[in-house]
BAVEX-592909 format. One record per residue (C-alpha): x, y, z; residue number from 1. Coordinates in steps of 0.1 Angstrom, whole numbers, plus 5000, padded with zeros to 4 digits. Layout:
<atoms>
{{X,Y,Z},NUM} ...
</atoms>
This chain:
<atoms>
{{9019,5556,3682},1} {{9036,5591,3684},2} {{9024,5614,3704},3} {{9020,5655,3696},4} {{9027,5683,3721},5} {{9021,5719,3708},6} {{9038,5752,3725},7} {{9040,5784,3708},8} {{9056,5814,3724},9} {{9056,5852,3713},10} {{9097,5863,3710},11} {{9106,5896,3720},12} {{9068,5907,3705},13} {{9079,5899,3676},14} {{9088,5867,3669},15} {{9063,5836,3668},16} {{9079,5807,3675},17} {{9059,5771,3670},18} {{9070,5741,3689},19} {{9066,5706,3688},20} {{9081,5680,3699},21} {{9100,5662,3673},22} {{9087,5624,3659},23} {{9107,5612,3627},24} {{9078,5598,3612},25} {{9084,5569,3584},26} {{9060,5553,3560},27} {{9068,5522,3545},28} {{9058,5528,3508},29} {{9054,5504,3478},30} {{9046,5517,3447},31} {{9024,5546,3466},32} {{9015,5523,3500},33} {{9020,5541,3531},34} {{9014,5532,3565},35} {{9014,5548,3599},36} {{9009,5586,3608},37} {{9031,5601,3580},38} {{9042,5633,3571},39} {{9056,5623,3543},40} {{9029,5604,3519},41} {{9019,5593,3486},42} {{9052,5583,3473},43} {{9050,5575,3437},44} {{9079,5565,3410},45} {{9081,5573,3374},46} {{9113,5564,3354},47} {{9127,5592,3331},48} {{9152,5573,3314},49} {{9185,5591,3321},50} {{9194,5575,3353},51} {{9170,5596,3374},52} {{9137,5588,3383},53} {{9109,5613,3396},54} {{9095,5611,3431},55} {{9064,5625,3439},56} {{9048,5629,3473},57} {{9027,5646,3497},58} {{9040,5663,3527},59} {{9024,5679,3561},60} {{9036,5694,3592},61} {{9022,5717,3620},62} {{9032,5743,3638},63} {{9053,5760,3608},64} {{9066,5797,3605},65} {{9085,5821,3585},66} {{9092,5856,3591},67} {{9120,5881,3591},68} {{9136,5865,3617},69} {{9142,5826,3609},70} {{9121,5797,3597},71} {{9115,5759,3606},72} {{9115,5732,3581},73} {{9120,5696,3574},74} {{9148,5679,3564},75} {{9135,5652,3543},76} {{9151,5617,3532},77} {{9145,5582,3516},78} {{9159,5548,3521},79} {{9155,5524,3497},80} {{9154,5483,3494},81} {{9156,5471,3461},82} {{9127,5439,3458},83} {{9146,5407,3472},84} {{9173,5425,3492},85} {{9175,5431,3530},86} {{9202,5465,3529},87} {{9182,5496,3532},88} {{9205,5524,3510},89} {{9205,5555,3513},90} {{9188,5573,3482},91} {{9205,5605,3463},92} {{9188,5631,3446},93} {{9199,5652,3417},94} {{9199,5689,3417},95} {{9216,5715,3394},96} {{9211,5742,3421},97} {{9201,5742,3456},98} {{9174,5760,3454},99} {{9145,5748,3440},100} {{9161,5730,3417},101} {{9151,5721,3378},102} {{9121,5696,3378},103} {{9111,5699,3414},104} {{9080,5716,3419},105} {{9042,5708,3436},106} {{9006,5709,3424},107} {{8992,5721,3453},108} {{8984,5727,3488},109} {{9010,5757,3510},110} {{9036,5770,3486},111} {{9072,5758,3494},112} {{9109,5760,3484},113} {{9128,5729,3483},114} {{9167,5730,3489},115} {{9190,5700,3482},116} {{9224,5709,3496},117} {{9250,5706,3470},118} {{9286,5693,3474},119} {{9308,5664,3479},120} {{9286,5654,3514},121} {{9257,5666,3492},122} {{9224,5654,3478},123} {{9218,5633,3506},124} {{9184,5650,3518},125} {{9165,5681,3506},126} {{9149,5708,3534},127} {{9113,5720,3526},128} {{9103,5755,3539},129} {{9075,5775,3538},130} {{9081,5801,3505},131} {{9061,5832,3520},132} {{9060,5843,3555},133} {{9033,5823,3578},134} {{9024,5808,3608},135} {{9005,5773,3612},136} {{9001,5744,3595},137} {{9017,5734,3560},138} {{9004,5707,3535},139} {{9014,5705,3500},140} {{9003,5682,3476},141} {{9026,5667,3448},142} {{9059,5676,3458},143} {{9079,5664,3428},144} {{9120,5656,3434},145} {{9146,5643,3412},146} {{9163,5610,3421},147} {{9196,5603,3409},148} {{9187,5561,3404},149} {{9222,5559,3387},150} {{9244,5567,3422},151} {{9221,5540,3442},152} {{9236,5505,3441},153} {{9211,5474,3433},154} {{9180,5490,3420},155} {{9166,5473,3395},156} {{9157,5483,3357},157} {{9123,5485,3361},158} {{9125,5502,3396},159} {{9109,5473,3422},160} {{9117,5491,3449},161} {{9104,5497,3489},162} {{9111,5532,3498},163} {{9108,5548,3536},164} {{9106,5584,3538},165} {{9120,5604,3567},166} {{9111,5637,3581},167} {{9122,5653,3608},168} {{9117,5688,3627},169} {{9143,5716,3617},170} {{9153,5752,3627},171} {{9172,5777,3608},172} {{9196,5795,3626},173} {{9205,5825,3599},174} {{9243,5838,3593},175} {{9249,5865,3617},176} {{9272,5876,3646},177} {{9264,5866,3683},178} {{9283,5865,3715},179} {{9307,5840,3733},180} {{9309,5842,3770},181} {{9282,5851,3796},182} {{9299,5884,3812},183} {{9299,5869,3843},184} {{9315,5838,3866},185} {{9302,5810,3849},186} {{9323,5779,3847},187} {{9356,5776,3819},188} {{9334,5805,3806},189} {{9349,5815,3770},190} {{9361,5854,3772},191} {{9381,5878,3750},192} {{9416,5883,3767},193} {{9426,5916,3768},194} {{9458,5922,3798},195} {{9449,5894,3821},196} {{9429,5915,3842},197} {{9400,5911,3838},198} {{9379,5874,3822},199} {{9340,5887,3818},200} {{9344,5906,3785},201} {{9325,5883,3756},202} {{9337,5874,3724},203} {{9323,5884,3696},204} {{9322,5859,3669},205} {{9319,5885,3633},206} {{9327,5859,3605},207} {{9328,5830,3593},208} {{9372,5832,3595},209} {{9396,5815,3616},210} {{9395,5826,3654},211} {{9427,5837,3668},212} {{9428,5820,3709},213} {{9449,5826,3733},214} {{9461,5847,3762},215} {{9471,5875,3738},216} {{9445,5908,3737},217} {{9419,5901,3717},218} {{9420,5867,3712},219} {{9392,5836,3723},220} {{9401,5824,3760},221} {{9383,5804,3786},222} {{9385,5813,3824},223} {{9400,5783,3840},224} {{9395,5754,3823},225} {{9387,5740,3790},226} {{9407,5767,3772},227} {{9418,5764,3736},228} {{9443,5764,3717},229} {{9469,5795,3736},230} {{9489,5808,3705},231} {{9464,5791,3687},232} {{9437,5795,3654},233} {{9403,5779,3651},234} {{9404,5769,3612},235} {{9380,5785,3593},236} {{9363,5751,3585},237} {{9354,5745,3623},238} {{9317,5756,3628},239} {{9320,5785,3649},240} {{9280,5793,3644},241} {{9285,5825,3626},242} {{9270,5806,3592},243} {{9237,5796,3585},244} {{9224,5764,3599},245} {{9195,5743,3604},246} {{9191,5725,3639},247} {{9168,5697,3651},248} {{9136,5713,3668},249} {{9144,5686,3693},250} {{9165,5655,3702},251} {{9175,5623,3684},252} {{9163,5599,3710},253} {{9121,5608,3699},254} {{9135,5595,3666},255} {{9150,5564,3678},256} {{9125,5535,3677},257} {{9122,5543,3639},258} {{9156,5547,3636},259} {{9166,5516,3650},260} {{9138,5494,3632},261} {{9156,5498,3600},262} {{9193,5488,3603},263} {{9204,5452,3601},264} {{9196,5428,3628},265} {{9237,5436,3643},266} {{9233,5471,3641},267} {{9203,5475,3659},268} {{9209,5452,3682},269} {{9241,5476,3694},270} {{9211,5509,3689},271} {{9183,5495,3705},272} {{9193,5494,3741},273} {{9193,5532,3737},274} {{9156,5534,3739},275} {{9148,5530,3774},276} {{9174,5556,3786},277} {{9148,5582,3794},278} {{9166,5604,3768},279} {{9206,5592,3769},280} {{9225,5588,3740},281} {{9267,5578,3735},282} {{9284,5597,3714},283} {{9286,5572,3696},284} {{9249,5563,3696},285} {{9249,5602,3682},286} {{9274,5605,3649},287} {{9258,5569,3642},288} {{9226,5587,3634},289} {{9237,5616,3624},290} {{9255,5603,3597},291} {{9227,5577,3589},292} {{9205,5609,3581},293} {{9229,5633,3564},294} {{9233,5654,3598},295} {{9269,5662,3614},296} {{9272,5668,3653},297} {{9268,5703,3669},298} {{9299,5724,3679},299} {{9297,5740,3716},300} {{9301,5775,3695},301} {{9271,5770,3676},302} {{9252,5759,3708},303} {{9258,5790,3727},304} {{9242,5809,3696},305} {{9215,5783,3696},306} {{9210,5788,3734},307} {{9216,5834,3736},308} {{9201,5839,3701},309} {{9218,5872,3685},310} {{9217,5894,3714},311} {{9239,5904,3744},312} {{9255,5876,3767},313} {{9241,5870,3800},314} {{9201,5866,3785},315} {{9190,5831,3803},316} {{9172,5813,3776},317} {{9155,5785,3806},318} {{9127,5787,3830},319} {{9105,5769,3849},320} {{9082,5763,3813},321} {{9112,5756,3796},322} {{9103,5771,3766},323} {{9121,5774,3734},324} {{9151,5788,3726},325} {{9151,5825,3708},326} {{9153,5805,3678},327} {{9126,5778,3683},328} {{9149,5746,3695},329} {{9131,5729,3722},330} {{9146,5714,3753},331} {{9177,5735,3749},332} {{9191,5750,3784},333} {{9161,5750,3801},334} {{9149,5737,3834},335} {{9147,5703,3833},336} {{9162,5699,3797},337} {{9184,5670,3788},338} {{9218,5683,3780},339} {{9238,5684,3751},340} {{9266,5666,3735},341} {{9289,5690,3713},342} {{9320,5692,3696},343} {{9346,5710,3718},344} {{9374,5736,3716},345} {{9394,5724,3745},346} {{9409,5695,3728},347} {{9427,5690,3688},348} {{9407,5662,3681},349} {{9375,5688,3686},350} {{9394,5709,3671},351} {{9402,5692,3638},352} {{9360,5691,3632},353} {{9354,5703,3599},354} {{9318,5703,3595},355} {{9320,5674,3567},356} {{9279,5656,3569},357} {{9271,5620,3568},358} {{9263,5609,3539},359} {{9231,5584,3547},360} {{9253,5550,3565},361} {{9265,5544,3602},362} {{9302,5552,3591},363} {{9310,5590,3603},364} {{9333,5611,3583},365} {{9371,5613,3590},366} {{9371,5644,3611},367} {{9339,5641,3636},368} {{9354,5628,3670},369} {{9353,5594,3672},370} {{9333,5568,3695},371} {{9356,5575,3720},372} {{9344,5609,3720},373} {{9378,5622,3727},374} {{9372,5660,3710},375} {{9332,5659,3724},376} {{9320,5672,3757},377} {{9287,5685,3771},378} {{9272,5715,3774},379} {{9238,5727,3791},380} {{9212,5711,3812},381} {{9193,5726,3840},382} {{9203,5747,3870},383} {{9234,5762,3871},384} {{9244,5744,3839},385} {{9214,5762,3816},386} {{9233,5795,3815},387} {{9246,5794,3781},388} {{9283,5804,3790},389} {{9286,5772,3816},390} {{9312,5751,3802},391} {{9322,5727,3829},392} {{9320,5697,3811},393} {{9325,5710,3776},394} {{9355,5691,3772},395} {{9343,5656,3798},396} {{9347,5623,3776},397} {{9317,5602,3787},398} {{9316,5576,3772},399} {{9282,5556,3784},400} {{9245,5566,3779},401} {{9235,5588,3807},402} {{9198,5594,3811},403} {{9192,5633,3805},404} {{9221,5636,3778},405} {{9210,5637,3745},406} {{9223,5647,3712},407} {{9210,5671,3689},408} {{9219,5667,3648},409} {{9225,5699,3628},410} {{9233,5710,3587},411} {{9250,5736,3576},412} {{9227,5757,3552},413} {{9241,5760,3516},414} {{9248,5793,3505},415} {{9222,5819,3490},416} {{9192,5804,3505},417} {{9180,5833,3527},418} {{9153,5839,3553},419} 
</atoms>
């Protein structure tokens, strides 16, 4: 039913990256039944009386590492049906820090950490990650998690419930610096102003603050076109990529089929012409499954970190193996790779993004760009376009699914969690 593809490439002879290409794999599970090829397995219920319940489950994945440099993991989360109903809800865990938490834990199998983002767009989903450096695969038996029964309308007393687990492919992209520009001529390039004589110098992005733009010295600038804000500030709510994240190892469309199986029969009815595309998704098709999974979209500042990694502008991540990013996100500027739809700097509406997640339905938060994707453009692809300072369409509404456009979810990391 899904099918596995394995690459793993050395970074800078240092850094081993594993690779694979991304399945959201979904068990149906009934009291412990399980069907399909699962990552997630063995889900079990027990009541504890407070208005939480205790999950316990199996989980699996290849191709893991950890090391100094980053880390994959999986972002992990349940829908439930209560018996007799036809609404899949989204379920919400309880956590009194994010960090493995109070009463999660395992019995066995590769040691992990568990981390349940906190917050008002919290709880949502939990991330597990290997707990000690590694390379290969993980399997841990008895992951245990805390459900919060209470915040999930309809479930009955006695806790007749189906419940589908979700897992899909992650990359962390740690806190840190990085550049913005490519130092050369690259299309609407972003640049740090300085007289107006020169347009090569990149930015530095060094915090997490607002970003002064504008045709003042040492402000953000774009070299002829797609420019933001002149006289302008990039709130420090907007994503700029200096804080942690996690990325999808790959794009949404390999998760789409299971996506789509799940919604009502309106829903997917609107969804499901998506799957023959040959990798196209709306924007529209996008934020709808990014907030069905607890994701938020990528900003075009956090792809060009994604695509140059922590080192000097101008470094090409694509080539004719279109390998993986410095990080370990596949099909990211490479040749032949599908490109990206981001949230963009050259118009308020992208502008306004504030990072808020979904929180488990179709409904997108208040400040994502709408489905007219007015505030979301397109960055990357192949040739020309896979340098990752070539922002010629970072700012293009297209509205339609394009075969070779895809979307990519992301999640801020919650603070403290480290390497």
């Amino acid at each position: 039913m899904y099918q596995f593809e394995t690459s793993v490439k050395q970074h800078h002879s240092k850094y081993v990256m594993g690779c694979i290409v991304v399945c959201l794999l979904m068990a149906t599970t009934r009291l412990g039944f399980c069907a399909g090829p699962e990552r997630v397995t063995n889900v079990r219920i027990a009541s504890r009386g407070d208005g939480t319940a205790a999950l316990t489950f199996d989980v699996a994945w290849k191709d893991s590492w950890r090391h100094e440099g980053n880390h994959d993991a999986l972002w992990v989360f349940f829908k439930v049906r209560p018996e007799g109903a036809d609404e899949w809800r989204h379920l919400q865990l309880a956590a009194d820090k994010p960090l493995n938490p109070t009463g999660y834990g395992q019995t066995g199998g590769t040691r992990v950490d568990m981390i349940v983002p906190d917050g008002d767009d919290g709880y949502v989903g939990m991330f597990i990650r290997r707990a000690e450096f590694g390379v290969g695969e993980v399997a841990v038996t008895g992951v245990k998690v805390i459900w919060n029964v209470a915040a999930t309308r309809g479930v009955p007393q006695d806790l007749a419930v189906t419940i589908q687990p979700y897992a899909i492919d992650m990359v962390f992209v740690p806190e840190g610096s990085f550049e913005l520009g490519s130092g050369g001529n690259d299309p609407c390039h972003f640049y740090k102003y300085t007289n107006g004589s020169q347009h090569t110098k990149p930015y530095r992005v060094t915090n997490a603050g607002p970003i002064p733009t504008g045709q003042q010295a040492g402000k953000l600038w774009a070299r002829r076109g797609n420019e933001p804000e002149d006289k302008g500030s990039l709130p420090a709510e907007f994503p700029n990529g200096y804080r942690a994240f996690y990325c999808m190892k790959g794009l949404a469309m390999s998760e789409w089929e299971s996506f789509v199986k799940v919604l009502p029969p309106t829903d997917a009815k609107i969804f499901e012409a998506a799957v023959n595309k040959h990798g196209g998704l709306s924007w529209a098709d996008g934020i709808a499954f990014a907030a069905w999974s607890g994701l938020r979209p990528l900003t075009e500042l956090e792809f060009e970190k994604l695509s140059r990694g922590p080192i000097e502008s101008g470094w090409d991540t694509g080539d004719s193996l279109n390998h993986p990013s410095f990080w370990g996100v596949r099909s990211i500027n490479g040749w032949r790779s599908p490109r990206d739809r981001t949230v963009t700097l050259a118009n308020p509406t992208g502008r306004a993004f504030r990072g808020t997640h979904g929180q488990g339905t179709l409904t997108p938060p208040a400040d994502w760009p709408g489905k007219d994707a007015v505030g979301a453009g397109i960055r990357g692809g192949h040739g020309a376009a896979s340098n990752p300072g070539y922002r010629l369409d970072a700012a293009s509404v297209v509205l339609e699914r394009q075969s070779g456009i895809g979307w990519r979810g992301v999640r801020t990391a919650p603070k403290g969690v480290g390497l």
